[in-house]
C-alpha positions as CSV (number, residue, x, y, z in Angstrom):
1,X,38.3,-9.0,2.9
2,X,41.3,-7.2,5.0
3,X,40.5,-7.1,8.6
4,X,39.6,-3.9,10.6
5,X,42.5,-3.7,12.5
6,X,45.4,-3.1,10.0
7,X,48.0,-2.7,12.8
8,X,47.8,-6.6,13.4
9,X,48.8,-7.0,10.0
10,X,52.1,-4.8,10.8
11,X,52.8,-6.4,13.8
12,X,53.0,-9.6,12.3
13,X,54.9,-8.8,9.3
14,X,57.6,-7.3,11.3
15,X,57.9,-10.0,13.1
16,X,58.4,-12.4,10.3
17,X,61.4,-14.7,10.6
18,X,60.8,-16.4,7.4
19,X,59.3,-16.6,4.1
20,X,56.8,-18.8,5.1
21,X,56.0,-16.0,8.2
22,X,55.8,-13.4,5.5
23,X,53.1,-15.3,3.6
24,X,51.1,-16.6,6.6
25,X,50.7,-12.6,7.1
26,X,49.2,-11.6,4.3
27,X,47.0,-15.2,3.6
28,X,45.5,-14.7,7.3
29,X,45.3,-10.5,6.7
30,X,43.1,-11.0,3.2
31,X,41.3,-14.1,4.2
32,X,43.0,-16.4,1.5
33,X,43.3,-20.1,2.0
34,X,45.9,-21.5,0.4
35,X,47.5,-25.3,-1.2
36,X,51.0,-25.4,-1.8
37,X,50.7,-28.5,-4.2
38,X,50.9,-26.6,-7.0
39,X,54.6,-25.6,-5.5
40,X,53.6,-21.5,-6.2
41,X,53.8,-19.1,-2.9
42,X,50.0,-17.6,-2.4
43,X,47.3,-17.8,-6.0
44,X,43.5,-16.3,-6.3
45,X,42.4,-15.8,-9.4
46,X,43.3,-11.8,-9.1
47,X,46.8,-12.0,-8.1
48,X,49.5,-14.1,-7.7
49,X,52.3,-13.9,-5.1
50,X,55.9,-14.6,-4.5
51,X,57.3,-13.9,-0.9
52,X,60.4,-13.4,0.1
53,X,62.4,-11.9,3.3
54,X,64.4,-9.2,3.7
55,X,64.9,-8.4,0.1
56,X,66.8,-5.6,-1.4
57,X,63.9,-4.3,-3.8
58,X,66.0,-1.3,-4.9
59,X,67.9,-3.8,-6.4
60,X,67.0,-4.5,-10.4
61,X,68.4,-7.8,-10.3
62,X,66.3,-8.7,-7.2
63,X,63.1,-7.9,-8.5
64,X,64.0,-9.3,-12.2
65,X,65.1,-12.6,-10.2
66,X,61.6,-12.8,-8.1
67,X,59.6,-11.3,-11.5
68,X,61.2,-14.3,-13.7
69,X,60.1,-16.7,-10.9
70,X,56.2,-15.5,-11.0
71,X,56.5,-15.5,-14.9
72,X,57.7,-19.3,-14.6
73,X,54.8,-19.7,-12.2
74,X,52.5,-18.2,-15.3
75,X,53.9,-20.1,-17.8
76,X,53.0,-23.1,-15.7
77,X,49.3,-22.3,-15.4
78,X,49.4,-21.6,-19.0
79,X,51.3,-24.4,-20.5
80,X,51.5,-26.7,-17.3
81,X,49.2,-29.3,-15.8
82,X,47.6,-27.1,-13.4
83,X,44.3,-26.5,-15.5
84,X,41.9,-25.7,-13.0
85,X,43.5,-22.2,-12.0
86,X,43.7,-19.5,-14.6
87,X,46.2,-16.7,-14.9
88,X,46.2,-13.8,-12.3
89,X,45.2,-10.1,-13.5
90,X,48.2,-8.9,-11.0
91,X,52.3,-10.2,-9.5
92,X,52.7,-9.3,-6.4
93,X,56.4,-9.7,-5.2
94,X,56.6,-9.3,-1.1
95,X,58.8,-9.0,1.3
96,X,58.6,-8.2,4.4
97,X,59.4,-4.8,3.9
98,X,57.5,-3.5,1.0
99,X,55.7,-4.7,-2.1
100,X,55.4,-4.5,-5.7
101,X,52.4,-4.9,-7.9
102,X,52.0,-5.2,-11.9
103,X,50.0,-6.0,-14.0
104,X,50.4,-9.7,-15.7
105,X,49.3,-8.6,-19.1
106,X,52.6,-6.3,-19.9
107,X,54.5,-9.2,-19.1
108,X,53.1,-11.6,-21.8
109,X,55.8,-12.0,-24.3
110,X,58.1,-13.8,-21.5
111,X,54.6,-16.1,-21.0
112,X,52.9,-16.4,-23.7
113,X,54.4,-18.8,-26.3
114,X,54.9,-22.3,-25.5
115,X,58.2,-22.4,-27.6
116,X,59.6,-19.3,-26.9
117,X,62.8,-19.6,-24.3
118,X,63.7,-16.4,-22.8
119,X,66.5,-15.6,-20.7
């Protein structure tokens, strides 16, 4: 649940000197608890984020570079050992200046098949 004050959560992401900053925003903003054993930036079951700083998201190649990471991250909770976490309904790629979100679903050919390599 986001807090009341939405300004807090502004304050702190501008302020954000690294990645790390950038992800303790929006875990302590929507209440998530996180574990970074599973070596993945933020997971709940709904969506599941990569964070980054000062990002050029007008950039194609950004975004396809931080999109094929979360797919890798998918593949893993498909294929991997991770078993106890299923796959997200949404990617969220942050930084600390904006945000993209997509659905996982349209992305399933690059996750779905064990033996299929994609570059």
């Amino acid at each position: 649940m986001a807090k009341k004050h939405s300004f807090d959560f502004f304050d702190s992401i501008k302020a954000a000197k690294t990645e790390e900053d950038v992800k303790h925003t929006y875990a302590g903003h929507f209440g998530i608890k996180y574990n970074t054993a599973d070596k993945h930036d933020l997971y709940t079951p709904q969506v599941l984020f990569e964070f980054k700083l000062l990002k050029n998201f007008e950039s194609v190649r950004v975004r396809a570079a931080i999109l094929a990471q979360l797919l890798y991250y998918v593949r893993q909770l498909k294929f991997g050992t991770i078993v106890e976490k299923r796959i997200p309904f949404y990617l969220c790629l942050a930084d600390q200046n904006e945000a993209i979100l997509t659905e996982t679903n349209i992305w399933k050919r690059f996750y779905d098949d064990a033996d299929e390599k994609y570059t």
